[in-house]
N, C-alpha and C positions, 0 to 999 in steps of 0.2 A: 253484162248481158246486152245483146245487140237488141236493138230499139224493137224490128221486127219479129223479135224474139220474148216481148215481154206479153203479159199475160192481160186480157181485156179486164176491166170492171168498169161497172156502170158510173157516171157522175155524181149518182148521192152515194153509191158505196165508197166511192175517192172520199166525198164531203163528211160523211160519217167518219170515216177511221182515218181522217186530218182532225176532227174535232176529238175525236177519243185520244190520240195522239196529243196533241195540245191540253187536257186535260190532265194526263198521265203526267208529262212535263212540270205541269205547274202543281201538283200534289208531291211531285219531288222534295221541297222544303217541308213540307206538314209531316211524312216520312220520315226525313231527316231529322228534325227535331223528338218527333213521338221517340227515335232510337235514343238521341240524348239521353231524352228523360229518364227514358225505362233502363241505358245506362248508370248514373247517378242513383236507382235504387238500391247497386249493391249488390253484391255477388253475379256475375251471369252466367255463369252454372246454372244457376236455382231459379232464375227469373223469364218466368212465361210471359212476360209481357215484352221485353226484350224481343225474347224468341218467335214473337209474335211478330212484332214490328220489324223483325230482319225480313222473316219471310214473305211480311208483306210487299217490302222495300224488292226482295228478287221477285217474287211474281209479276210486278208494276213493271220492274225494268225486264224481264222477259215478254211482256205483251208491249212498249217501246219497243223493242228489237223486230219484234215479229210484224208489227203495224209498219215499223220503218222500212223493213225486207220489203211488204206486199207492195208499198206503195213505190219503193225504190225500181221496182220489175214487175209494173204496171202500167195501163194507159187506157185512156178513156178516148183514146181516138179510134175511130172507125173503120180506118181508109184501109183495103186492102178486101172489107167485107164485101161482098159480093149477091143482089139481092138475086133470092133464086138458088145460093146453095149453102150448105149446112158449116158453117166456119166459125170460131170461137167470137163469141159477141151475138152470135145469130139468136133469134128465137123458133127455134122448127118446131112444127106442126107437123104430127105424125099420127099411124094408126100402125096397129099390129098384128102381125101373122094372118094377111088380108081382111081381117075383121075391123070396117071404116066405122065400126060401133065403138072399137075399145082404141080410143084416142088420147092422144097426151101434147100437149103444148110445154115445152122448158127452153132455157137458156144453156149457150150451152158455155162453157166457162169455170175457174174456179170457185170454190165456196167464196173466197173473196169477192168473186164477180155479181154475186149473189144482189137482187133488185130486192127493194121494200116491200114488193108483191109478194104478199105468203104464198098467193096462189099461183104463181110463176115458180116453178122448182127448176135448181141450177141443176144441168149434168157436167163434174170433170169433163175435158176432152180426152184425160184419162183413163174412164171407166167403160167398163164393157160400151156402155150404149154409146157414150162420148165418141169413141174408135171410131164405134160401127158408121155414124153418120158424119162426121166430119171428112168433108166434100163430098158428101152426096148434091144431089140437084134434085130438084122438085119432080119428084116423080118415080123418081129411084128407089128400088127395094135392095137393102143390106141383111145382110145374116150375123149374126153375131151368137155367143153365150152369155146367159146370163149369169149372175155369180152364184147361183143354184146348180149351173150344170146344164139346165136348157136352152136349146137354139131356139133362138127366135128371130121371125123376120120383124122390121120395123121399115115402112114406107113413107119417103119425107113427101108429107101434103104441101107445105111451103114451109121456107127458110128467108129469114129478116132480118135486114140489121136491127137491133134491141135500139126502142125509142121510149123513153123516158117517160114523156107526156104522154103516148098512147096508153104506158101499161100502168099509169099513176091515175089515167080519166076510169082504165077498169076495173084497178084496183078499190078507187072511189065510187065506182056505180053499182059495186058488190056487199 
């Protein structure tokens, strides 16, 4: 995948899923071994503990694969984001079907890209809404569907590059 083609996430979501990775990694022997044992019980046909520990062993190394994927066609760099219009990494401020009452602030980005802010919600660039504002400019109203079936406008109030420490001081003063 060409660099300019990989997928944003935030710095702590890289630092999180390097440390779940690194963990996954180093439970590989404790896996390894629990399979021994519950082989040496004898029959494995008959042994749930086994069959336990197999499936443990492929769930572990299917979340390795998948961490290894994100992080492999990912990047916590910036450059290309543009402050002032709606582009993955961004955080847009929006309001809806001109009603400056019914507002929403997200990221827009994969679930990967997802920040420690509970209150920061990620949209796909994939999803209806993701679509709809991905390069809009401040100020711009989009139309889209929603996944019910309804149009709806969404008007970008501003668009950000996603900054860390801002949304870690509001996550902290919430």
């Amino acid at each position: 995948m060409a660099d300019n083609q990989k997928q944003y996430i935030t710095p702590e979501t890289k630092q999180k899923l390097e440390a779940e990775l690194n963990e996954l990694i180093a439970h590989r022997p404790v896996v390894a071994a629990e399979i021994n044992e519950r082989r040496e019980e004898g029959d494995l046909k008959e042994n749930a503990g086994y069959d336990a520990a197999r499936e443990m062993q492929d769930q572990e190394e299917a979340r390795i694969k998948q961490i290894s994927e994100i992080l492999a066609n990912s990047t916590t760099e910036r450059s290309g984001i543009e402050e002032g219009v709606a582009v993955v990494g961004s955080v847009v401020h929006v309001y809806y079907n001109g009603d400056k009452e019914q507002k929403e602030t997200f990221l827009i980005g994969t679930r990967a890209a997802a920040s420690d802010n509970k209150d920061l919600e990620t949209y796909s660039e994939q999803s209806p809404l993701g679509q709809a504002v991905l390069g809009a400019r401040e100020g711009e109203t989009r139309e889209y569907y929603a996944p019910n079936g309804r149009q709806l406008s969404v008007t970008i109030v501003t668009a950000e590059p996603y900054n860390s420490e801002k949304y870690a001081a509001l996550r902290d003063n919430n």
